[in-house]
C-alpha positions in Angstrom: -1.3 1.7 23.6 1.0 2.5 20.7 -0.1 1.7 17.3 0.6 -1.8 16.1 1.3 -1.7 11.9 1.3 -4.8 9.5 4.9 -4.8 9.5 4.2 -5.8 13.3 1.1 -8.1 12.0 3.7 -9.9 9.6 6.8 -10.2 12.2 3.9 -11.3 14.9 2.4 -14.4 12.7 6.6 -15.4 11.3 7.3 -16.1 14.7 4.6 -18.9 14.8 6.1 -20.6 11.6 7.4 -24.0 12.6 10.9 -25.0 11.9 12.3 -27.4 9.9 13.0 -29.6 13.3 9.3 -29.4 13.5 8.2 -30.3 10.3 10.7 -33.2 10.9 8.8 -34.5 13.8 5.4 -34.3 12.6 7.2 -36.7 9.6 9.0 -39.0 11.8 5.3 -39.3 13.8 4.2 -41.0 11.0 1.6 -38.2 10.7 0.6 -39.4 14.6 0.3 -35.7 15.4 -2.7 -35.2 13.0 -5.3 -36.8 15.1 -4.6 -34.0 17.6 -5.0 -31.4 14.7 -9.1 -30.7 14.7 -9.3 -31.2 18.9 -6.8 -27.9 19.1 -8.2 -26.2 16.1 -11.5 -26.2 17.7 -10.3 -25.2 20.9 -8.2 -22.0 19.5 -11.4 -21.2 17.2 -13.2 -21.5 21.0 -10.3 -18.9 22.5 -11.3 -16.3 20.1 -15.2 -17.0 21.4 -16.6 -18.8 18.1 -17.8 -22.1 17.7 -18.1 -24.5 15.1 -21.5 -23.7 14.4 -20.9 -19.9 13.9 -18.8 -21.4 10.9 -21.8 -22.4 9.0 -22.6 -18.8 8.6 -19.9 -18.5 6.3 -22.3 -20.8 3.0 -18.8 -22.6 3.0 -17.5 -24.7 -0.9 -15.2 -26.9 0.9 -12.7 -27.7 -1.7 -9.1 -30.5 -1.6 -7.1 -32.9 -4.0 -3.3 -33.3 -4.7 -3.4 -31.0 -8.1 -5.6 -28.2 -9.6 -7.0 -27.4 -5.8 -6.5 -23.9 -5.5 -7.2 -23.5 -9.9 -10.5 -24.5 -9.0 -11.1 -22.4 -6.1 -10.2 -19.6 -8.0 -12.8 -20.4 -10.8 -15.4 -21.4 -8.0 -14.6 -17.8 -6.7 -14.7 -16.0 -10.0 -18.0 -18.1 -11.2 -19.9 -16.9 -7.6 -18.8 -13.5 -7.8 -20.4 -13.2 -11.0 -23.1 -15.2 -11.2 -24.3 -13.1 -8.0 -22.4 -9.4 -8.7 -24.6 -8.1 -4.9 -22.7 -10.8 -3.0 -19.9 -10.4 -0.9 -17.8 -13.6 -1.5 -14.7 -14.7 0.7 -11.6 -16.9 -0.9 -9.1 -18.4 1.6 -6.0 -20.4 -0.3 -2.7 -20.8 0.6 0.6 -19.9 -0.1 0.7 -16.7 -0.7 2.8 -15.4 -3.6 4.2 -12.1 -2.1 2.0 -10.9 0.7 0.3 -12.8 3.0 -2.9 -10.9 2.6 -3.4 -12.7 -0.6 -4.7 -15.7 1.5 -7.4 -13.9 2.7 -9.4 -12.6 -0.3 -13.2 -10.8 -0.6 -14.6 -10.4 -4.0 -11.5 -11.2 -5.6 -8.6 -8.9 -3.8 -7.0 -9.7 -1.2 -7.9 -7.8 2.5 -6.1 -4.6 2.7 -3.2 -4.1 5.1 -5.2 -2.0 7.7 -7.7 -4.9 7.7 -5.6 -7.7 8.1 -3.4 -5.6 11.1 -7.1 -4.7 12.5 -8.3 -8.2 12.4 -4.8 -10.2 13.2 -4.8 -7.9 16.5 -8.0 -8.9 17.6 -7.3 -12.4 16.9 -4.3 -12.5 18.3 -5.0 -10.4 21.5 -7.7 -13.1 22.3 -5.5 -16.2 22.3 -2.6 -14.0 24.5 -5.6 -13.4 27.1 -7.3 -16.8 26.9 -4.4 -18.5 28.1 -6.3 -21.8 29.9 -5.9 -24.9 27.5 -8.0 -28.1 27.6 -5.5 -30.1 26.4 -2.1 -29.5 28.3 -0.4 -30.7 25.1 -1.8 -27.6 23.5 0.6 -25.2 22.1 -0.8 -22.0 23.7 -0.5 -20.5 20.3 -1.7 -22.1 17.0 1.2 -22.7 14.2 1.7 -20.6 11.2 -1.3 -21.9 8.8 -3.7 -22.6 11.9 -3.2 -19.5 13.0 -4.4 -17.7 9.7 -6.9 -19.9 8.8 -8.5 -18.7 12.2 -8.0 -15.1 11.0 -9.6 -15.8 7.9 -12.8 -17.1 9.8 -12.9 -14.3 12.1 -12.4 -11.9 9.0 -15.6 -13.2 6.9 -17.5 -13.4 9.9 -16.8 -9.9 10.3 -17.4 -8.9 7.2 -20.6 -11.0 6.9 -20.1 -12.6 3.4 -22.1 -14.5 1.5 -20.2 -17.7 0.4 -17.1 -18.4 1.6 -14.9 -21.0 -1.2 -12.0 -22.9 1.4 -8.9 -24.6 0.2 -7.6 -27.0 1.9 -4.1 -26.9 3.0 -2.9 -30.3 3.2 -4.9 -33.7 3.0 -8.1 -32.8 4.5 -9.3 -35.2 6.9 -6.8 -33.2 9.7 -6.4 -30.0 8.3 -7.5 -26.6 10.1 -10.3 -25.7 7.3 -11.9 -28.8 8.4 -14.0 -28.1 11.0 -16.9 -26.3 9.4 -19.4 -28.6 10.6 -21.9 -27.9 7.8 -20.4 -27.5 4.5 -22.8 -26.4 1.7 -20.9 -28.9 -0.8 -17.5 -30.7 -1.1 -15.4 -31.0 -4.0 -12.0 -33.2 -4.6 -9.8 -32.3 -7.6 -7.0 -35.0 -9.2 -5.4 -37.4 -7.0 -1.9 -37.5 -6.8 1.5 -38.9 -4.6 2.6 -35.5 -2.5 3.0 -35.0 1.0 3.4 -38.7 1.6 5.0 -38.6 4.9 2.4 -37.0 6.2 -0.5 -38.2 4.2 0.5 -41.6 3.1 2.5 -43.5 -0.1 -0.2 -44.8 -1.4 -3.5 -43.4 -3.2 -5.9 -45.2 -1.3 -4.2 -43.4 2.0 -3.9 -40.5 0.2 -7.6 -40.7 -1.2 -8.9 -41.5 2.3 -7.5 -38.1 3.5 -8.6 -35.7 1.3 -12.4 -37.6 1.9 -12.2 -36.4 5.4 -13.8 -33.6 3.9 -16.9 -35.4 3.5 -19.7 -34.7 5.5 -23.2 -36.0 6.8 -25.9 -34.3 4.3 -23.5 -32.7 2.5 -22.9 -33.1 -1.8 -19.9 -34.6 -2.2 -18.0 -33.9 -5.9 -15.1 -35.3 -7.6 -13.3 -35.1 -10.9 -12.6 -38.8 -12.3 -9.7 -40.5 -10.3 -8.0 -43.6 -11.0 -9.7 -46.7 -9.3 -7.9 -47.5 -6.5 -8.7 -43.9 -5.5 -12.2 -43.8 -6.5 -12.9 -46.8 -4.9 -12.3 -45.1 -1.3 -14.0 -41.9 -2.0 -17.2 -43.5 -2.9 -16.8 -45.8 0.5 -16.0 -42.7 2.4 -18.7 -40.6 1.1 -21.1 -43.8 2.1 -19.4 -44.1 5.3 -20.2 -40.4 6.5 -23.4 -40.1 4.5 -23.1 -38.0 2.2 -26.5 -36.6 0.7 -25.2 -37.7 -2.9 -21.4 -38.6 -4.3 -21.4 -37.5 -8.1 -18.2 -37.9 -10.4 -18.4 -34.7 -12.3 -19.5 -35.0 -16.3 -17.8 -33.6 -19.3 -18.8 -30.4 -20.3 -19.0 -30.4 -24.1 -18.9 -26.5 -24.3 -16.2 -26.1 -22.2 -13.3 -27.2 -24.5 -14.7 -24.6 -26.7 -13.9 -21.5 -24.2 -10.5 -19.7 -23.4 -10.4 -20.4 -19.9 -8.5 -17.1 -17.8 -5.8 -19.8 -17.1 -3.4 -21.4 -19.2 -3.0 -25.3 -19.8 -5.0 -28.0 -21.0 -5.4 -29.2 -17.3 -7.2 -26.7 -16.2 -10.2 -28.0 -17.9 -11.1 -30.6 -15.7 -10.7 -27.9 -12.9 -13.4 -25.8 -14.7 -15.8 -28.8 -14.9 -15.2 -29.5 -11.2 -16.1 -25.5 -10.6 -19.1 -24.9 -12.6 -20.6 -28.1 -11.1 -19.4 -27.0 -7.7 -21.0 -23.6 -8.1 -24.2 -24.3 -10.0 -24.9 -27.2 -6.6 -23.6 -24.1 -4.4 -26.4 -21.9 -5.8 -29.0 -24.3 -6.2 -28.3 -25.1 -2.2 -28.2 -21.3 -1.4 -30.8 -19.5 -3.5 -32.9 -22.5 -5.0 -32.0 -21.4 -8.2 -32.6 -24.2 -10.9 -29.6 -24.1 -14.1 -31.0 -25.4 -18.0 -28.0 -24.3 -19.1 -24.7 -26.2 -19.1 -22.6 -22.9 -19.2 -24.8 -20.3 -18.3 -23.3 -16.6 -19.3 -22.4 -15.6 -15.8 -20.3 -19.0 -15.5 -18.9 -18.5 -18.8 -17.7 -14.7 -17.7 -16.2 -16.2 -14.6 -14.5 -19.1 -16.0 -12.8 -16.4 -18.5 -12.0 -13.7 -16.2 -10.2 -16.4 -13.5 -6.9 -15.1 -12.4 -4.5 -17.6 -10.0 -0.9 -16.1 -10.2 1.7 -18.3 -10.5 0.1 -21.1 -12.2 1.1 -21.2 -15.9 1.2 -17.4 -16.0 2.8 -15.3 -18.9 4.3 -12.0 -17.6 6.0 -9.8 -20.0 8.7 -8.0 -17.8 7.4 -3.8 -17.5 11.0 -2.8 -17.2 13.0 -5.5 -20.0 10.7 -5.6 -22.9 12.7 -8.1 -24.4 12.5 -10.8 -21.0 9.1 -12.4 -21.0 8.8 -14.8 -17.5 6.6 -18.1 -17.9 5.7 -18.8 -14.1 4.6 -21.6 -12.8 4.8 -23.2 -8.6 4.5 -26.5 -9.9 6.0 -29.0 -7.4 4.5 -32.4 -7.6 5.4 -34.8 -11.1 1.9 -34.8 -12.2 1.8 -30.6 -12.1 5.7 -30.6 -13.5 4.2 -32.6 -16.5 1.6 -29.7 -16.9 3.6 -26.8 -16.6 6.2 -29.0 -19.3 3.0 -29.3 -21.4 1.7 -25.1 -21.1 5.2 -24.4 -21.3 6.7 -26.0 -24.4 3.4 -25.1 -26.3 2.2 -22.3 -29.0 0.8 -20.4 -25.7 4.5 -20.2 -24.6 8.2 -21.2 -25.8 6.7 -22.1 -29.4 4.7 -19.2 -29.8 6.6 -17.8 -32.9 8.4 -21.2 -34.4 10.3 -19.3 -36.7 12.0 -16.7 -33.9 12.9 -20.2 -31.8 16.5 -20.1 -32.7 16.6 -16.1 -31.5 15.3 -16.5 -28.3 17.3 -17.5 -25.1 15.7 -20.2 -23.3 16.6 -20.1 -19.1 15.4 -22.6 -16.4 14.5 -20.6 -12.7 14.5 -24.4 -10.4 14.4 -25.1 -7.2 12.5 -27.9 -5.3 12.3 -29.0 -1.4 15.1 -31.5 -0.1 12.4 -33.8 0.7 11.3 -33.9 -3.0 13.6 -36.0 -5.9 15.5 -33.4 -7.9 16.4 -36.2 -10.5 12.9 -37.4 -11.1 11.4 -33.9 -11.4 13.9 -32.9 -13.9 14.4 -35.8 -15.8 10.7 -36.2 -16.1 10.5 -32.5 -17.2 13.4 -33.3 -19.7 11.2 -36.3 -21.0 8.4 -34.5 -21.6 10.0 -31.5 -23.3 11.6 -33.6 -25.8 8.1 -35.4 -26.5 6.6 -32.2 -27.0 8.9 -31.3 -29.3 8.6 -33.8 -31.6 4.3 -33.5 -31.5 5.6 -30.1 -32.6 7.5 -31.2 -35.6 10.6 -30.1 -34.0 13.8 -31.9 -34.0 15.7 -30.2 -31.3 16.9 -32.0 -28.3 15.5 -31.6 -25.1 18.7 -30.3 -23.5 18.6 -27.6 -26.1 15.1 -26.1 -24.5 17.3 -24.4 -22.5 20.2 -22.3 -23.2 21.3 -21.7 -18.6 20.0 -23.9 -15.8 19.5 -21.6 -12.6 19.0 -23.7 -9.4 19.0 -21.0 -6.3 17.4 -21.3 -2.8 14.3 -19.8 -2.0 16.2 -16.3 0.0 14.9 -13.5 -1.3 18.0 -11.3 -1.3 21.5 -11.1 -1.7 22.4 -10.4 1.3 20.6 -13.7 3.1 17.5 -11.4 4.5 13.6 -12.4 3.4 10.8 -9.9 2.2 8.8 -10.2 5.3 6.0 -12.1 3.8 8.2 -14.6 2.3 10.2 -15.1 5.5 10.5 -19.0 5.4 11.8 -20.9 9.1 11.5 -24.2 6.9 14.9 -24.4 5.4 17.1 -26.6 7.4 20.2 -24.5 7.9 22.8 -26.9 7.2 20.7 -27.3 4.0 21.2 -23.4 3.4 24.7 -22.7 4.4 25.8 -25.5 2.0 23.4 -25.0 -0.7 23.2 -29.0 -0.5 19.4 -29.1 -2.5 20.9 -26.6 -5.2 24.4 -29.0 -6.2 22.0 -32.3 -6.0 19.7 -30.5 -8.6 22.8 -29.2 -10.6 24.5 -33.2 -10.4 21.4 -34.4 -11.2 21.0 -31.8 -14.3 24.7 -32.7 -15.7 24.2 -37.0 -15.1 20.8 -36.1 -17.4 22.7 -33.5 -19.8 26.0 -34.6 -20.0 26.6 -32.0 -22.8 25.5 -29.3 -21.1 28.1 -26.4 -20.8 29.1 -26.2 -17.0 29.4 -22.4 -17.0 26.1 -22.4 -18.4 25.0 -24.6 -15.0 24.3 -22.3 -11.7 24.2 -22.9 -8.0 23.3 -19.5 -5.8 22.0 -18.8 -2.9 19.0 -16.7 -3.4 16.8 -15.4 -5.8 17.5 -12.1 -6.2 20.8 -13.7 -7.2 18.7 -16.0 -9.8 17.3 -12.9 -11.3 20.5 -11.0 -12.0 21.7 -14.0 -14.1 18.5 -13.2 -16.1 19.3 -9.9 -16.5 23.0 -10.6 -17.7 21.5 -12.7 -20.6 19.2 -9.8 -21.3 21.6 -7.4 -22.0 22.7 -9.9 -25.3 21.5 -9.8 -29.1 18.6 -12.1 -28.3 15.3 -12.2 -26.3 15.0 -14.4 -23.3 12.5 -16.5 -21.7 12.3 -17.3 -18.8 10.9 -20.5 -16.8 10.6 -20.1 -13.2 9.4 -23.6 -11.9 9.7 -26.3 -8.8 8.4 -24.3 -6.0 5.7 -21.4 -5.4 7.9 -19.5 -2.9 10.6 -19.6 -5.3 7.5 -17.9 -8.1 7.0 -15.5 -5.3 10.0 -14.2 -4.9 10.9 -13.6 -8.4 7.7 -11.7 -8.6 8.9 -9.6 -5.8 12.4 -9.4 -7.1 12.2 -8.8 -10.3 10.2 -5.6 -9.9 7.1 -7.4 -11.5 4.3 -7.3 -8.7 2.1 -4.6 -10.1 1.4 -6.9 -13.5 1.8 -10.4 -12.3 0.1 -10.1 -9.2 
């Protein structure tokens, strides 16, 4: 049998990827598709000869919300690790930044490529030759996500680890992580509207989603929500009967630490961790905690890394380009990255040297998502911030170019193999029709705004050569890549910065 490589793995799991006429019809089902979703999931997980029950091997920290889920993964992940340094502790989150293996993550890094091509293979190989569905309205093979968040099962059951923290894709009630029968606890971060074809417009539907988490016996821990929202997760948590439903406290100490990421958000997403992990160990080891940051959790919470998220990177090759990234993409996250980015931690952090840096915007957003609302809001908030800072500037001056490109990697239309996206309607694509609504939308908000200065192109590597062009002037740049976490990836991948962003 000739040797399969990752290249292979990769081209393999791209062909699962749905299409945008796809995605389309699970919308225009009104989300009627979902309550097929955990039927098939269980039957693929039996095609590969597990069942549910193997999954409570896995000590699983079943973790959803709208904003801040993967944040507090990471912090969950990084408290475990090393708060128990013997373990062997599994992270699953989704997207990936650059390479798909970074879904897939043990002790912090993600599987190497001969482990994911050895593991994918055996997966995959199973599903080919257990062909006989239950359902006939099965897909014989499982989507895109499905299909790796059944490689990620198969990998930490393999590897026999010790805690496994899972992030929910999308909602939670019908999502693929959700069939782990026996959770060891449950956690919900913020609320917020996103996804709301598929999850609901409102925040009770929404709410009543990401609850489907819940289970019998099982802790079940949220941040504080807004009523309407709380309301339903306490009734849910009721409903299923959970073994307790606690609203996380304050941690006094906490405001005191510098957490390992950036923004004044990611507080409440520490809280929800440490309580998450101190129930997890209590649950797993029987250990009791005094303390309200004990000096393991206080290591972890500072040595969190989540790339992508309000992250400073200083470029290794253009010492005088500094990139702020951040794959915000809902308003309430927008408003965060606005608030990290127009801060002392980023585009104030020298006042005096304002005026000699150049300021430029890295944008892009789904079609499905309001370009005008996300940038106007963004707008808003950067000129409020400005004045908290005693600064008089105008919000259209935060920004000296406006870059709004699609999410292509390169040039010349082709995709970084992990970053191949199917999503994109072409029309969509060929016309660049997301970009010029973003760029309209941009010029009806900043009607002074210099039109050269406004760009519409087609991929990022594109994006990043308009960065360079304003490196090579008199002043320093800065550089705000924002809207979408493909778009974050690709820059990293791009603009040669892998090795110290990633």
């Amino acid at each position: 049998m000739s040797t399969r490589t990752y290249r292979d793995a990769v081209d393999h799991l791209n062909s699962l990827q749905s299409n945008a006429a796809t995605l389309e019809a699970v919308r225009a089902s009104g989300g009627r598709l979902s309550e097929f979703a955990i039927p098939e999931m269980v039957e693929y997980l039996g095609r590969i000869g597990y069942s549910t029950s193997d999954l409570n091997k896995l000590n699983v920290i079943h973790i959803t919300g709208t904003k801040g889920k993967g944040s507090t993964s990471a912090f969950t992940d990084a408290i475990i690790r090393r708060a128990k340094p013997d373990w062997k502790v599994g992270l699953y989150t989704s997207p990936h930044l650059v390479a798909v293996r970074e879904r897939i993550r043990v002790n912090g890094a993600p599987i190497s490529e001969e482990l994911f091509t050895k593991y994918f293979f055996e997966v995959w190989d199973k599903l080919k030759a257990n062909n006989k569905t239950a359902n006939p309205q099965t897909p014989l093979m499982p989507g895109y996500f499905r299909f790796i968040t059944l490689l990620a099962y198969h990998t930490f059951l393999e590897l026999k680890v010790d805690a496994t923290v899972l992030e929910v894709g999308v909602g939670g009630r019908y999502d693929s992580t959700n069939i782990v029968p026996k959770p060891v606890v449950t956690g919900i971060t913020a609320l917020g509207l996103d996804h709301t074809a598929i999850l609901g417009k409102t925040l009770k539907e929404i709410a009543w989603q990401k609850a489907g988490i819940f289970k019998e016996g099982v802790p079940a821990l949220s941040v504080e929500q807004p009523e309407e929202g709380m309301t339903v997760l306490k009734e849910q948590a009721s409903e299923v009967k959970a073994s307790e439903f606690i609203v996380v406290p304050a941690i006094p100490a906490l405001s005191q630490l510098k957490l390992g990421l950036a923004g004044d958000h990611q507080y409440q997403n520490a809280t929800l961790a440490v309580q998450l992990a101190k129930k997890f160990l209590t649950l797993s080891t029987g250990e009791a905690f005094e303390e309200d940051l004990p000096p393991a959790f206080v290591e972890g919470l500072q040595s969190t890394k989540w790339p992508g998220r309000c992250q400073t990177v200083t470029d290794p090759s253009h010492e005088k380009t500094t990139w702020f990234l951040d794959g915000a993409h809902t308003l309430e996250s927008l408003n965060c990255c606005m608030q990290w980015f127009v801060s002392s931690d980023a585009a104030l952090r020298s006042p005096e040297d304002f005026e000699k840096r150049s300021r430029v915007l890295v944008f892009n957003c789904t079609s499905g998502r309001s370009g005008t609302s996300f940038l106007g809001a963004m707008l808003s908030k950067a000129a409020e911030l400005l004045k908290t800072h005693g600064r008089n500037d105008d919000a259209s001056a935060l920004f000296d170019q406006v870059v709004f490109c699609a999410n292509v990697t390169y040039a010349d239309g082709g995709f970084k193999g992990d970053l191949t996206t199917l999503a994109i309607p072409e029309s969509d694509l060929a016309h660049l029709k997301t970009q010029h609504e973003l760029a309209n939308a941009w010029s009806a908000l900043v009607p002074s705004f210099p039109k050269e200065n406004i760009h519409v192109l087609p991929s990022i590597e594109h994006a990043v050569n308009v960065v360079r062009k304003a490196g090579e002037g008199e002043k320093a740049v800065d550089v705000l890549v924002a809207g979408s976490l493909h778009l974050v990836g690709g820059v990293i991948e791009v603009a040669g910065l892998s090795h110290v962003a990633l």
